[in-house]
C-alpha positions, 0 to 999 in steps of 0.5 A: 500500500502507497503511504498517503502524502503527508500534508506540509512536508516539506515544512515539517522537514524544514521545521527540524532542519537542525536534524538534517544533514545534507552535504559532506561538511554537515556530517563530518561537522556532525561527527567532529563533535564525537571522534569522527566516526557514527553508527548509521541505519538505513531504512529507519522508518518512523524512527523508533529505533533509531531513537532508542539506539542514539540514546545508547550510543556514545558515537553519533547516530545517523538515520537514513530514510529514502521516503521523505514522508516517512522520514518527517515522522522520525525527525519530528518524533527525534525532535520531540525527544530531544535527541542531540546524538541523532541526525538524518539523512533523507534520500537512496543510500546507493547515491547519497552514502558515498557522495556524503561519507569517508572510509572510516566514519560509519563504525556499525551499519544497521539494516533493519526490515529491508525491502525484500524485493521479491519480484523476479529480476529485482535481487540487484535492489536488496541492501545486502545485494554484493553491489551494496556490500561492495559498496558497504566495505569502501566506507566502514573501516577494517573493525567496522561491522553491518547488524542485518534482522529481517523476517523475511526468511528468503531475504535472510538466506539471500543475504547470507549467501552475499555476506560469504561470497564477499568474504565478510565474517558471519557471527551471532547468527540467529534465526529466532533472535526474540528467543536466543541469548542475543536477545539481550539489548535487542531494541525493536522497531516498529516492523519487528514488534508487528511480525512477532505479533504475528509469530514470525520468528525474527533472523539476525546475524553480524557481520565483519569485514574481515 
């Protein structure tokens, strides 16, 4: 289902402008504050975890959502929450993560609840796609790491696939995160709390660039 076009979008971005970075020099401005490096989600959705994750965080937290409408929700509630560890980057990850970061300033990159693109012929669209992870191991630095949770059990067993034929190192691999020992500390999005409604076990794994 298409989400409804929020009403005064672009205002309402414009009201959180101070969460927003738009350019190379806003982020490394951003990161300047805290070492120079940052935790970042792609595909934050209304901004739950993304929140919860600043306020755990001792790096800065970035956000990336490619839907503005959506990525209005989030900043409005980081906002509210007076969340100073978060900013937000709105746009496709694919154009904007190399046009706007270094090798070295994303520590850990979280994927939550990707798009599975299921349809025949849309593999290269998935974020665990090896033209992502490609990409992915040009900016994170040797020690930096990617968190992957999904419900989606044919996007779980694609994106492991990935990981081994990019020569990533898998560990705390679970296909059932809500009832294994890496629960502890897990924060939950919004996508996560609906499927374990629904009974789907969640699958989780980290992976390593080396």
């Amino acid at each position: 289902m298409r989400m409804r076009k929020k009403k005064h979008g672009a205002e309402r971005i414009a009201a959180c402008a101070e969460l927003l970075l738009t350019d190379r020099e806003g982020v490394a401005s951003f990161l300047a504050e805290n070492g120079g490096a940052c935790e970042l989600e792609i595909g934050c959705g209304k901004g739950d975890f993304a929140i919860e994750a600043s306020r755990r965080c001792e790096l800065p937290f970035i956000a990336m959502e490619r839907a503005s409408d959506v990525a209005v929700v989030a900043m409005e509630k980081a906002k509210a929450a007076g969340c100073d560890n978060l900013h937000f980057i709105v746009g496709n990850a694919q154009e904007l993560l190399p046009r706007l970061f270094e090798k070295g300033q994303i520590k850990t990159l979280y994927l939550n609840f990707s798009d599975p693109w299921p349809k025949k012929g849309y593999a290269k669209r998935r974020l665990t796609h090896r033209n992502f992870l490609a990409m992915y191991k040009e900016l994170l630095p040797e020690d930096g790491k990617i968190v992957f949770k999904t419900d989606n059990v044919g996007l779980f067993d694609f994106s492991l696939e990935e990981f081994e034929a990019m020569g990533f190192r898998m560990e705390e691999l679970t296909r059932d995160l809500h009832n294994s020992e890496y629960n502890e500390g897990n924060i939950q999005t919004e996508y996560e709390r609906n499927f374990s409604a629904k009974g789907f076990p969640i699958h989780r794994v980290v992976v390593y660039m080396n």
